[in-house]
N, CA, C and O atoms as a CHARMM CRD file, in Angstrom:
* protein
*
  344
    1    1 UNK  N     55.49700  78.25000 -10.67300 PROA 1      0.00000
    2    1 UNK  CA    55.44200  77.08400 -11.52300 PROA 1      0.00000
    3    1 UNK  C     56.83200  76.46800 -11.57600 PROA 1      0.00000
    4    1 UNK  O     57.85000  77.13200 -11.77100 PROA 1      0.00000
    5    2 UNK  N     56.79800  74.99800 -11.36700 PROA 2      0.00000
    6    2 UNK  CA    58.12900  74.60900 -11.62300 PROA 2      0.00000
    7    2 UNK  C     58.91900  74.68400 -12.71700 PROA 2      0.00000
    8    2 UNK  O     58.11900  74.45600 -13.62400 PROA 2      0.00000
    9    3 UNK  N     60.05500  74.87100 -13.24700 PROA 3      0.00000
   10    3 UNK  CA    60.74700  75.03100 -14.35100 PROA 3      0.00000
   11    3 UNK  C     61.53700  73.41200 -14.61200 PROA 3      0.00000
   12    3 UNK  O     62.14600  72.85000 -13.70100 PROA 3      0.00000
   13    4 UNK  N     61.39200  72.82800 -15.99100 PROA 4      0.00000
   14    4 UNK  CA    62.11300  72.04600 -16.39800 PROA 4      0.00000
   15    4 UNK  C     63.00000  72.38200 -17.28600 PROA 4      0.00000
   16    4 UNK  O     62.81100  73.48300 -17.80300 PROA 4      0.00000
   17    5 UNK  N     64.13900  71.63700 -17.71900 PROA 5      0.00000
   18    5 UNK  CA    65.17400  72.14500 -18.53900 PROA 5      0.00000
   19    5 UNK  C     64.90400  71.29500 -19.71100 PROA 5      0.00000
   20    5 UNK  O     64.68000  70.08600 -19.75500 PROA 5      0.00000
   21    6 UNK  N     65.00700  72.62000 -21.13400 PROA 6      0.00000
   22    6 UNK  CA    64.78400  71.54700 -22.21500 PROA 6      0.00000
   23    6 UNK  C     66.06000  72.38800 -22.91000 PROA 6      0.00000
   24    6 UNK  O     66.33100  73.58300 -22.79700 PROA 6      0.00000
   25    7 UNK  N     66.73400  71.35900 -23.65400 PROA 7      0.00000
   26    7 UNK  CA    67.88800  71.34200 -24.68900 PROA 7      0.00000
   27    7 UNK  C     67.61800  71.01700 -26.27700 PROA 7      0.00000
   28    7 UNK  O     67.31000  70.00100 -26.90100 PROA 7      0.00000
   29    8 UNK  N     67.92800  72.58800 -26.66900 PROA 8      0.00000
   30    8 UNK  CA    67.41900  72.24400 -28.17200 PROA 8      0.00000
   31    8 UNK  C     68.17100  73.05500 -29.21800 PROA 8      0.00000
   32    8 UNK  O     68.17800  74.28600 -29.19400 PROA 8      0.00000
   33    9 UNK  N     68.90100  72.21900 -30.27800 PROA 9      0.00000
   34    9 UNK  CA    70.01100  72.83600 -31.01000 PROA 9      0.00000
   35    9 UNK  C     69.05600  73.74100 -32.27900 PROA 9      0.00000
   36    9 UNK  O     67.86800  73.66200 -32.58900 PROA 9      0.00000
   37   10 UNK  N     69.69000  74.22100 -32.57500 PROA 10     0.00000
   38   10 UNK  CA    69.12900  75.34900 -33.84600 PROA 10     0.00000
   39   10 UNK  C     70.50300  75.69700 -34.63600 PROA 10     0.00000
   40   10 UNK  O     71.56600  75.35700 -34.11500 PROA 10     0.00000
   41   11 UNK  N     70.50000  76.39200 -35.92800 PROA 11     0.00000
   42   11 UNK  CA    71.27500  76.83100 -36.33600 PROA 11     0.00000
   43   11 UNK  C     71.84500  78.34700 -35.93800 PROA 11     0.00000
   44   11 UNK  O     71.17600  79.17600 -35.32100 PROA 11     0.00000
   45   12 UNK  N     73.02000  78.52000 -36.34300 PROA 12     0.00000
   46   12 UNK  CA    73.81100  79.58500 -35.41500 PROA 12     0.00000
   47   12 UNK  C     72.31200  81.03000 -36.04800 PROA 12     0.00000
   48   12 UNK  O     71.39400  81.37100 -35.30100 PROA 12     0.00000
   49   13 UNK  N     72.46800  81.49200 -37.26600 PROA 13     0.00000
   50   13 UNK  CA    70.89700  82.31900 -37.32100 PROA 13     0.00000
   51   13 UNK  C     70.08700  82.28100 -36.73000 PROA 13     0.00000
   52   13 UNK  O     69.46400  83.29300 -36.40600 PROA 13     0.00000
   53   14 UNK  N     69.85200  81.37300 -36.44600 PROA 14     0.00000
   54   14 UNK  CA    68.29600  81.14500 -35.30200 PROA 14     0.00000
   55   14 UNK  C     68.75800  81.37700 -34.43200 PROA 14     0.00000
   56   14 UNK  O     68.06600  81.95700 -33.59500 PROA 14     0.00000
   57   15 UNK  N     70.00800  81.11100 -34.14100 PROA 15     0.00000
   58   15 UNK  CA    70.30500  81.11600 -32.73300 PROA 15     0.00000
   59   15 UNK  C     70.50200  82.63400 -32.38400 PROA 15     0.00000
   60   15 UNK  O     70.14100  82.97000 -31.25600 PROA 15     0.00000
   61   16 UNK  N     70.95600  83.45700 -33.09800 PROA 16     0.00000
   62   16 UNK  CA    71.69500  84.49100 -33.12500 PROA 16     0.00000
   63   16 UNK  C     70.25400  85.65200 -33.39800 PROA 16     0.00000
   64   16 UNK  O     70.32500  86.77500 -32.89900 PROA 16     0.00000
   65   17 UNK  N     69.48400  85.40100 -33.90400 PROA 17     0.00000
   66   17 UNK  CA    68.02900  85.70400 -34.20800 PROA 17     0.00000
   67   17 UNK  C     67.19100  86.36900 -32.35100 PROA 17     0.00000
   68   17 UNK  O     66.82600  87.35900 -31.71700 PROA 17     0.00000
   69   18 UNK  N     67.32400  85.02000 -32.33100 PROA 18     0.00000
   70   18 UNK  CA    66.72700  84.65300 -30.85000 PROA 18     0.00000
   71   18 UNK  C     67.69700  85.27600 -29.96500 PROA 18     0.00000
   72   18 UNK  O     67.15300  85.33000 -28.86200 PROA 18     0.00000
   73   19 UNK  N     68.84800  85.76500 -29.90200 PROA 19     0.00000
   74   19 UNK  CA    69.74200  86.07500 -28.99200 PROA 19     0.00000
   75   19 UNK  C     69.52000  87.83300 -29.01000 PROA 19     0.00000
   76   19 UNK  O     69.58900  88.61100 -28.05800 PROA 19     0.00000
   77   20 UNK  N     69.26500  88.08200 -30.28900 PROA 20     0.00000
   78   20 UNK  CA    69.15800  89.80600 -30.81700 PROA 20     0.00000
   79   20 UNK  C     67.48900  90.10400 -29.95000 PROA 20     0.00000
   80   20 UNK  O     67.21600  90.91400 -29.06400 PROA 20     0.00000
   81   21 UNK  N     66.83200  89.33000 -30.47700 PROA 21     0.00000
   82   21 UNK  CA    65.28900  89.65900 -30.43700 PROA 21     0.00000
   83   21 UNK  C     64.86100  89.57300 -28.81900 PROA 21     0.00000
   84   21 UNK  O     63.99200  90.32700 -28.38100 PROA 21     0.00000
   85   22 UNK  N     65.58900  88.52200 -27.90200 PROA 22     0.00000
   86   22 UNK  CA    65.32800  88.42500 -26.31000 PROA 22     0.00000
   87   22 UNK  C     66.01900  89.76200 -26.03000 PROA 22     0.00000
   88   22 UNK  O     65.35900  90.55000 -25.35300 PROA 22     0.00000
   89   23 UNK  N     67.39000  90.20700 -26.48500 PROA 23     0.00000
   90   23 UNK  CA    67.88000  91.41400 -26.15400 PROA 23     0.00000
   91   23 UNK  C     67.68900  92.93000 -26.65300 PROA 23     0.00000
   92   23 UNK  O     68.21100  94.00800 -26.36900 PROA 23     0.00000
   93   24 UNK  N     67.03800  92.64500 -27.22400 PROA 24     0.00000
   94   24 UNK  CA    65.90200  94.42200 -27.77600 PROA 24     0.00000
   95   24 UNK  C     64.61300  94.35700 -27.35400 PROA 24     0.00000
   96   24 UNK  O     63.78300  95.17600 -27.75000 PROA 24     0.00000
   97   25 UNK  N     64.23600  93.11800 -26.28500 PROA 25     0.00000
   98   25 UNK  CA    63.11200  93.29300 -25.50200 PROA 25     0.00000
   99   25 UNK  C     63.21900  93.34100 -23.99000 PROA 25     0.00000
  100   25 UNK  O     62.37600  93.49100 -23.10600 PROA 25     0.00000
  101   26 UNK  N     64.87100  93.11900 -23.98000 PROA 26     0.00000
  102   26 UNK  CA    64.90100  92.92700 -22.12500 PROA 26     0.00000
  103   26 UNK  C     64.43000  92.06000 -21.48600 PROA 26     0.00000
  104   26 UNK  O     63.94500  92.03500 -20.35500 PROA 26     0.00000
  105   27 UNK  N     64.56600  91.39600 -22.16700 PROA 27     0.00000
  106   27 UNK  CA    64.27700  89.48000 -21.24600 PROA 27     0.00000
  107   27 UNK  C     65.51500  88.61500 -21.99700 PROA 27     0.00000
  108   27 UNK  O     66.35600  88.94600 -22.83200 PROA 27     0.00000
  109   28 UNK  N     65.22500  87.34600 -21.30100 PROA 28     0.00000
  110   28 UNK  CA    66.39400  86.31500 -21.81000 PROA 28     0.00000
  111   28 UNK  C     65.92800  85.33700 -22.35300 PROA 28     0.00000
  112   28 UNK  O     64.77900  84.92900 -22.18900 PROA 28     0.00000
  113   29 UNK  N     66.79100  84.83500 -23.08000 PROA 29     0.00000
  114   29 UNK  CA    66.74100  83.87300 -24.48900 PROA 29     0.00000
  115   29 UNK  C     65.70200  83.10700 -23.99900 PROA 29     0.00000
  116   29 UNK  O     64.82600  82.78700 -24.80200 PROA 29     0.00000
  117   30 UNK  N     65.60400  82.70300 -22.71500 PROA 30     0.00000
  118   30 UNK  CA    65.06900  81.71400 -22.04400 PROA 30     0.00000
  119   30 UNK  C     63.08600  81.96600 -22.07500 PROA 30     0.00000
  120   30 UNK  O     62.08000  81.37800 -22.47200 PROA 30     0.00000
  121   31 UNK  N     63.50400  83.30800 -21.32300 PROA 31     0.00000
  122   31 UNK  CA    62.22400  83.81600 -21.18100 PROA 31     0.00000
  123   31 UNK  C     61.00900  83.96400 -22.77200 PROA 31     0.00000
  124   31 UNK  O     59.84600  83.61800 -22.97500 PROA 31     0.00000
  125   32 UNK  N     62.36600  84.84800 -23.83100 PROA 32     0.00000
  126   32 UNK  CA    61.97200  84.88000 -25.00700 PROA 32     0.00000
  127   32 UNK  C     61.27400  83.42600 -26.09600 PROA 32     0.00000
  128   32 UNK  O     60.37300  83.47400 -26.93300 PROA 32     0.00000
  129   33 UNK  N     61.94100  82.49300 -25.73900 PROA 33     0.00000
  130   33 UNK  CA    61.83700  80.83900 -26.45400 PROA 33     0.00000
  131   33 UNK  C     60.22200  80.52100 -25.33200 PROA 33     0.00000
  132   33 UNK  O     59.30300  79.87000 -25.82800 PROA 33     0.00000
  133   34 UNK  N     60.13400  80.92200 -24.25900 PROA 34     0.00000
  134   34 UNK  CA    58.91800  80.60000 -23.95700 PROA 34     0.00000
  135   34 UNK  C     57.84800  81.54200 -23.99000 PROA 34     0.00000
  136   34 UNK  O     56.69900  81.17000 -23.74800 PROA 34     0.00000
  137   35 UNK  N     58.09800  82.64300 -24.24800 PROA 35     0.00000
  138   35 UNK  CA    56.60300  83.60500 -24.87400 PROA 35     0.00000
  139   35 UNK  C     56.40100  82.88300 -26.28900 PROA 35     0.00000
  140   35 UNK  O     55.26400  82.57400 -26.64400 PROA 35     0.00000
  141   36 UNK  N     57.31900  82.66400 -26.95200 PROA 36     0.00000
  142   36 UNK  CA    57.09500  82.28600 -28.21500 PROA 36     0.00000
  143   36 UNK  C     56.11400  80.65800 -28.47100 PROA 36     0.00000
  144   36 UNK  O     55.35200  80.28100 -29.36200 PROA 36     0.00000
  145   37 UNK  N     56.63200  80.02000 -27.17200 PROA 37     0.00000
  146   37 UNK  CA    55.91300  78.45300 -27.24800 PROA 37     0.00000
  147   37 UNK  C     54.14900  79.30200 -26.44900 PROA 37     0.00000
  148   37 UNK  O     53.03900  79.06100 -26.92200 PROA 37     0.00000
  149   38 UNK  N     54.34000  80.03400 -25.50000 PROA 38     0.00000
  150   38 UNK  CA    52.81700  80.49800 -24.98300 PROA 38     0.00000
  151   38 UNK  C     52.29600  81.11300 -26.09500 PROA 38     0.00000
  152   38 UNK  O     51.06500  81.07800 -26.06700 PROA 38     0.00000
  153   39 UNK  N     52.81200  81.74200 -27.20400 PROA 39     0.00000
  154   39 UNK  CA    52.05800  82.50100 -28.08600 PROA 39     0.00000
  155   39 UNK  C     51.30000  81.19300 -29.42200 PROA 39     0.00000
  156   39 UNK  O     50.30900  81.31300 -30.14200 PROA 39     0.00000
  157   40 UNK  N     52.18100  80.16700 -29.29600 PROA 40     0.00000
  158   40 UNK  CA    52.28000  79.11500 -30.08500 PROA 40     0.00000
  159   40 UNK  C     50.96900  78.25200 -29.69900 PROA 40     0.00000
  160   40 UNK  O     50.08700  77.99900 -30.52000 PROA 40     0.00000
  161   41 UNK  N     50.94700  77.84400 -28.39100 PROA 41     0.00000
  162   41 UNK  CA    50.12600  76.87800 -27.91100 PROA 41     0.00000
  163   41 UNK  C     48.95000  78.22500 -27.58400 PROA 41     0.00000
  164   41 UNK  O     48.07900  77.70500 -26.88700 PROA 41     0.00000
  165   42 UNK  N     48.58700  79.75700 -27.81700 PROA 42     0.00000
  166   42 UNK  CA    46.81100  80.05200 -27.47700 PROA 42     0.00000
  167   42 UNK  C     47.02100  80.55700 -26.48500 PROA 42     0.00000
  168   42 UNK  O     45.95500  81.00000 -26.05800 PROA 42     0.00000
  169   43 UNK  N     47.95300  80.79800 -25.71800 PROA 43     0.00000
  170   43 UNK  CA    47.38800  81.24600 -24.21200 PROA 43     0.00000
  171   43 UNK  C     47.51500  83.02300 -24.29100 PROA 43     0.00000
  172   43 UNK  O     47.09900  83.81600 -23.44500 PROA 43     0.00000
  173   44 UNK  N     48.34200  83.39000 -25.79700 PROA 44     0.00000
  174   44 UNK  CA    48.22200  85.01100 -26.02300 PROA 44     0.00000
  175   44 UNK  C     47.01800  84.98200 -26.72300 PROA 44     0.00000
  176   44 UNK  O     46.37500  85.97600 -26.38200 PROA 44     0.00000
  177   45 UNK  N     46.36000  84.26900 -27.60000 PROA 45     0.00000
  178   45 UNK  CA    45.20700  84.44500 -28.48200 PROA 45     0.00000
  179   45 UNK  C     44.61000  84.45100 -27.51800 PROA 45     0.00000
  180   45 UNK  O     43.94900  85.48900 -27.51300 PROA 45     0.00000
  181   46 UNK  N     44.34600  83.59700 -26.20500 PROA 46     0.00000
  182   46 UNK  CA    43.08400  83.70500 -25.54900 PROA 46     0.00000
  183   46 UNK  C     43.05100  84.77200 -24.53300 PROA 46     0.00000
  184   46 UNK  O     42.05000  85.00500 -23.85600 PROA 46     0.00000
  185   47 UNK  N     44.15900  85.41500 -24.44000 PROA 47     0.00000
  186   47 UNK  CA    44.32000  86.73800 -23.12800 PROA 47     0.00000
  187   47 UNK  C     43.45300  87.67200 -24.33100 PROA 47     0.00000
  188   47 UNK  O     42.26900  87.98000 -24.19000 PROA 47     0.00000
  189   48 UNK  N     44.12600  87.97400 -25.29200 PROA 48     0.00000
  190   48 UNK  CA    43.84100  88.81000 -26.16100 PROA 48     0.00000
  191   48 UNK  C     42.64700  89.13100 -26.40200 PROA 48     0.00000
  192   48 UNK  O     42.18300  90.26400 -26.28000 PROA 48     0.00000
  193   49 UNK  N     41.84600  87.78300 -26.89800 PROA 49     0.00000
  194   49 UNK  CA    40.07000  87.79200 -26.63800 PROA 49     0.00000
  195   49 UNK  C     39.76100  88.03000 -25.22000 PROA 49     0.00000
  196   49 UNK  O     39.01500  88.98300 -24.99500 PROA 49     0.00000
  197   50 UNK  N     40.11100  87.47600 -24.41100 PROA 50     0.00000
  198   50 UNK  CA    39.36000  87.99800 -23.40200 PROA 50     0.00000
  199   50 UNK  C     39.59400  89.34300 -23.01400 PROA 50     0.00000
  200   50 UNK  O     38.54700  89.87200 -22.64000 PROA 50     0.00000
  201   51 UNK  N     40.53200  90.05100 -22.96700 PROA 51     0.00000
  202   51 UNK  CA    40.56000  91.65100 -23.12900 PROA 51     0.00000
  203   51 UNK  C     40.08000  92.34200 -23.85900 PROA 51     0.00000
  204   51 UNK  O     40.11500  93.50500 -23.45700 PROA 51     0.00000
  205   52 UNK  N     39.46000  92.17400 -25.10600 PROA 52     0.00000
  206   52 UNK  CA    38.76000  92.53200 -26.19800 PROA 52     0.00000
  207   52 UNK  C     37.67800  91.86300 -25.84000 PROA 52     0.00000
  208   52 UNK  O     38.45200  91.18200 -25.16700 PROA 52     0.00000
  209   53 UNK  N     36.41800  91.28700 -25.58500 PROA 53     0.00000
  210   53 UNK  CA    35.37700  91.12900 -24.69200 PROA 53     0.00000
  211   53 UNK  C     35.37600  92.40100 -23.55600 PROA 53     0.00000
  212   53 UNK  O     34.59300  93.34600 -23.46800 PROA 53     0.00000
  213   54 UNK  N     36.57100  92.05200 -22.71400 PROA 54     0.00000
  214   54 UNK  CA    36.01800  92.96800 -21.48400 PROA 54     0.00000
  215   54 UNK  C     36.50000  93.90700 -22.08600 PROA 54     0.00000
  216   54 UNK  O     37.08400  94.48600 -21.17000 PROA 54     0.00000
  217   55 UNK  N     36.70400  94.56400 -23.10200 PROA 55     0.00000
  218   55 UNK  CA    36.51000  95.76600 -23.65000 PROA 55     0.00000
  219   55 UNK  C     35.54500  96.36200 -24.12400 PROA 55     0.00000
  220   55 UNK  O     35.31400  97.54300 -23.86700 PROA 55     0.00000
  221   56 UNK  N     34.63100  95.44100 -25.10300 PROA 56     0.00000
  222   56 UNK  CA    33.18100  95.81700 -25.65700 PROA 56     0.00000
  223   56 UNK  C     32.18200  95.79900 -24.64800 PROA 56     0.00000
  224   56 UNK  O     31.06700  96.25900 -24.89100 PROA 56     0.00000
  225   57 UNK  N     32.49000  95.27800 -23.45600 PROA 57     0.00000
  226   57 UNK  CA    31.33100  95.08100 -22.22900 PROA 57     0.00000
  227   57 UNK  C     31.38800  96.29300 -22.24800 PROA 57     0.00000
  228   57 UNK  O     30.59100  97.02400 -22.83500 PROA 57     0.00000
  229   58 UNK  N     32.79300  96.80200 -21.30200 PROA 58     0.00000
  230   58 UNK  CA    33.28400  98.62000 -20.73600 PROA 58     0.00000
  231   58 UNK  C     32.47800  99.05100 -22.21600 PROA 58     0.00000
  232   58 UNK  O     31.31500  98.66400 -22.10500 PROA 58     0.00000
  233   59 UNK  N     32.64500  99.56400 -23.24900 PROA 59     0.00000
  234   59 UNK  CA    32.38200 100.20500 -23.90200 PROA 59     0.00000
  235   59 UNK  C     30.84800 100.15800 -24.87400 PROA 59     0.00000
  236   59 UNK  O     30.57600 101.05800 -25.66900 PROA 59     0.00000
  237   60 UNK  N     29.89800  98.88700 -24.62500 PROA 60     0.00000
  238   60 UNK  CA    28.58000  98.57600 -24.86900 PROA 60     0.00000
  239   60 UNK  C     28.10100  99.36000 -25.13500 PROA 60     0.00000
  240   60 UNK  O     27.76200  99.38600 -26.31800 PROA 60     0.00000
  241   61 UNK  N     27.68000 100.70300 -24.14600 PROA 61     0.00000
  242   61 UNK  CA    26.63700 101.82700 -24.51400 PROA 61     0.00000
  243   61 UNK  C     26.74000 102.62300 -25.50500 PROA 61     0.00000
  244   61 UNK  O     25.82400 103.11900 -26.16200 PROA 61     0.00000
  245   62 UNK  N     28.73100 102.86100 -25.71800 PROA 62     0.00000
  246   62 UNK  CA    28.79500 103.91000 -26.29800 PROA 62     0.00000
  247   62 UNK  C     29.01300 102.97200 -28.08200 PROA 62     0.00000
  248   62 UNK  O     29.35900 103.60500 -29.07900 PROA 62     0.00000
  249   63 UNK  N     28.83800 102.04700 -28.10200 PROA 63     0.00000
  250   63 UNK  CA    28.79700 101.32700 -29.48700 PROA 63     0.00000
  251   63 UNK  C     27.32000 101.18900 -29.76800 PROA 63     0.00000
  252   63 UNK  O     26.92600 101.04700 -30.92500 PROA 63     0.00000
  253   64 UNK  N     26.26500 101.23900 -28.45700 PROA 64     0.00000
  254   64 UNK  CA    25.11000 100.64200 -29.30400 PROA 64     0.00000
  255   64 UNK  C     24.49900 102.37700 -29.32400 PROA 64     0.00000
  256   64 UNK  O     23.39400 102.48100 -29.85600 PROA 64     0.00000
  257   65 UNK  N     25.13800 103.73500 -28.78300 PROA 65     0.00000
  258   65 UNK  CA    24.67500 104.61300 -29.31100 PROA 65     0.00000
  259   65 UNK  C     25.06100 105.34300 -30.68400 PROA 65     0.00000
  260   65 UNK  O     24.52400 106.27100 -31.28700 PROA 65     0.00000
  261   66 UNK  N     26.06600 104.65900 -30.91500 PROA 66     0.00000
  262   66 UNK  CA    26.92200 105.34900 -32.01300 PROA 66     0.00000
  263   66 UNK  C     26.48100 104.03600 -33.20400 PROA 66     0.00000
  264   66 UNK  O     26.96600 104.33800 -34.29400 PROA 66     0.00000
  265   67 UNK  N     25.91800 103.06300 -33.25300 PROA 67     0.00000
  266   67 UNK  CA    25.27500 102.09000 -34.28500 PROA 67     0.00000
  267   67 UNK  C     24.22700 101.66500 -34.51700 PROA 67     0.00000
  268   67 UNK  O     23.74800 101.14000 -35.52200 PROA 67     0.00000
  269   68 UNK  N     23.57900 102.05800 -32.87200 PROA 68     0.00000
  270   68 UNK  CA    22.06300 101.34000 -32.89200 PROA 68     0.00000
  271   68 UNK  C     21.98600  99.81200 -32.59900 PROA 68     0.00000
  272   68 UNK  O     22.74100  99.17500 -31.86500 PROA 68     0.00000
  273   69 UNK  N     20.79600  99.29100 -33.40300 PROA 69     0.00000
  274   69 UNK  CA    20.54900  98.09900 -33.82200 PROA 69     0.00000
  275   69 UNK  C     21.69000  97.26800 -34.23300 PROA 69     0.00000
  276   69 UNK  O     22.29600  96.35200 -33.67700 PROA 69     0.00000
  277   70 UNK  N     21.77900  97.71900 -35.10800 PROA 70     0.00000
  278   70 UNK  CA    22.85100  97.04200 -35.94200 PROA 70     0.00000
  279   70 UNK  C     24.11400  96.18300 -34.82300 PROA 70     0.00000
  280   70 UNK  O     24.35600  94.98000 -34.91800 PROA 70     0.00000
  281   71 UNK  N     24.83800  97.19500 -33.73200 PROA 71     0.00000
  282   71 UNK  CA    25.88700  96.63000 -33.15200 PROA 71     0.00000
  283   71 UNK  C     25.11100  95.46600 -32.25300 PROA 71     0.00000
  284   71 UNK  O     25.75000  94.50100 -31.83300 PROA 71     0.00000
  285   72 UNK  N     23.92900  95.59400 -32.03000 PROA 72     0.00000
  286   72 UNK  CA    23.59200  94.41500 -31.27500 PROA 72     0.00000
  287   72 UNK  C     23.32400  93.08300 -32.43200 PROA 72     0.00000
  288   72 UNK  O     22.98200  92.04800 -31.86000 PROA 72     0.00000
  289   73 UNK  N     23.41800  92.98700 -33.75900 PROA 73     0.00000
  290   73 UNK  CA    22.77200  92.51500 -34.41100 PROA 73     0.00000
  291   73 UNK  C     21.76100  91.80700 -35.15500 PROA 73     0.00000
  292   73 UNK  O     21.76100  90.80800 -35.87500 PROA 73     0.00000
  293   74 UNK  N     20.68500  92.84000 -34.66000 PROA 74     0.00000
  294   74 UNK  CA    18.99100  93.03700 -34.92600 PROA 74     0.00000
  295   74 UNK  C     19.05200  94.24900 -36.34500 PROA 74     0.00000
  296   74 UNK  O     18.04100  94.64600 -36.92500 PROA 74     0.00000
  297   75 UNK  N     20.12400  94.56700 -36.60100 PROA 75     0.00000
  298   75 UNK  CA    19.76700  95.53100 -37.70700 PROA 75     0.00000
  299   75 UNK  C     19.62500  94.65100 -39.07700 PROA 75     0.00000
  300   75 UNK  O     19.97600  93.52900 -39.44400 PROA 75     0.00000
  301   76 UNK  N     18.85800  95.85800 -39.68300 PROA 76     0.00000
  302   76 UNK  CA    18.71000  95.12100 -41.15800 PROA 76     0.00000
  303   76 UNK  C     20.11500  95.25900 -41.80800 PROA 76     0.00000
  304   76 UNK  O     20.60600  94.19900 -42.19600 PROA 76     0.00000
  305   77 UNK  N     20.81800  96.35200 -41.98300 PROA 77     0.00000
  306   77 UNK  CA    22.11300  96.43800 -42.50300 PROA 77     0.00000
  307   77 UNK  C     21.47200  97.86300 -43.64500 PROA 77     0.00000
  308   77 UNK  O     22.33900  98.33200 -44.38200 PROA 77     0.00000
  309   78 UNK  N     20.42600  98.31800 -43.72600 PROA 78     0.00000
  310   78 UNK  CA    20.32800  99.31900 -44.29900 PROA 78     0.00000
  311   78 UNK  C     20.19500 100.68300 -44.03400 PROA 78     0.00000
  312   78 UNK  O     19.75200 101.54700 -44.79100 PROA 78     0.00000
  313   79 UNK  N     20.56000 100.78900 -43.04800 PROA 79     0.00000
  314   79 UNK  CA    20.93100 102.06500 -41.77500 PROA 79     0.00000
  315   79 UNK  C     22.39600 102.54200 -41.91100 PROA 79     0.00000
  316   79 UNK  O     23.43200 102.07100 -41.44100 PROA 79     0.00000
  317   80 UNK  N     22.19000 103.52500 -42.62600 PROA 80     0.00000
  318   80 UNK  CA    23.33400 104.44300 -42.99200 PROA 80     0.00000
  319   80 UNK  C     24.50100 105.16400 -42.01600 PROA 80     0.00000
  320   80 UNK  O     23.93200 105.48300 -40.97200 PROA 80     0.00000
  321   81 UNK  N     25.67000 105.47100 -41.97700 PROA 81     0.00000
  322   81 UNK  CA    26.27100 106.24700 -40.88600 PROA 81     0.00000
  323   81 UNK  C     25.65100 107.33700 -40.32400 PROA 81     0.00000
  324   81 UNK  O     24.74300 107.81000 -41.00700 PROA 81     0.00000
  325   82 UNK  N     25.89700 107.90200 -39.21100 PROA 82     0.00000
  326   82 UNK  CA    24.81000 108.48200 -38.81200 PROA 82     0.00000
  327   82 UNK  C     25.74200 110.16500 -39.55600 PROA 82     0.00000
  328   82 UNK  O     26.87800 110.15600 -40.03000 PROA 82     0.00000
  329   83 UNK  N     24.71700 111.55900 -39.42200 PROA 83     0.00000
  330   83 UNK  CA    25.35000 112.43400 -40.33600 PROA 83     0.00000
  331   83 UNK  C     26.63700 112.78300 -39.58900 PROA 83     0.00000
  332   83 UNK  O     26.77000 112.17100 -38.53000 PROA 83     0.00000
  333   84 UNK  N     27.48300 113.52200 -39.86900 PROA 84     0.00000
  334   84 UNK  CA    28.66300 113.94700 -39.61900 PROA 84     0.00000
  335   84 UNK  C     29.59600 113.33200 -38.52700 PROA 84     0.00000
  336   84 UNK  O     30.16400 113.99300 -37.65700 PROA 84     0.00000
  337   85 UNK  N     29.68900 111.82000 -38.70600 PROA 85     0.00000
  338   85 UNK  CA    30.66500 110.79900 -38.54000 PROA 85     0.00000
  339   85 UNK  C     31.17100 109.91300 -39.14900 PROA 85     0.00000
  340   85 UNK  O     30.40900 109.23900 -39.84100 PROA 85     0.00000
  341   86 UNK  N     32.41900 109.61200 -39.14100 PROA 86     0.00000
  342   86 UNK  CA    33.09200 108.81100 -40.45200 PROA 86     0.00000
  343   86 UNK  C     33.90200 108.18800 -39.27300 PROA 86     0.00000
  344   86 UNK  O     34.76600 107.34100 -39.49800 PROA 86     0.00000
């Protein structure tokens, strides 16, 4: 992807914020200021759901044996835990 250059003042805290926080993650200020605009604009909310989907797919059987009805939601809601699981 091409990279454009954007210039943007902040106060020395912010600045100094952002300088600590890119460097206790091992990326750069640069890199850090743009996870923060991808997390901003949805594109982490929507990885996130979609990994959590293809998680309940992988794991379907073993939720609709451990809930029944209910996890598909056809249950009435008066179906108790099953005995000796919490």
């Amino acid at each position: 992807m091409a990279k454009t250059q954007l210039n943007v003042r902040v106060d020395e805290g912010t600045a100094a914020a952002a300088r600590e926080r890119a460097l206790s993650r091992g990326i750069s200020v640069n890199r850090y200021i743009e996870e923060l605009v991808r997390q901003d604009t949805g594109e982490v909310g929507h990885t996130f759901v979609q990994a959590a989907a293809d998680f309940m797919k992988q794991y379907e059987s073993v939720f609709a044996e451990e809930f029944g009805a209910e996890a598909e939601g056809r249950g009435t809601g008066t179906q108790g835990p099953r005995e000796g699981r919490h």
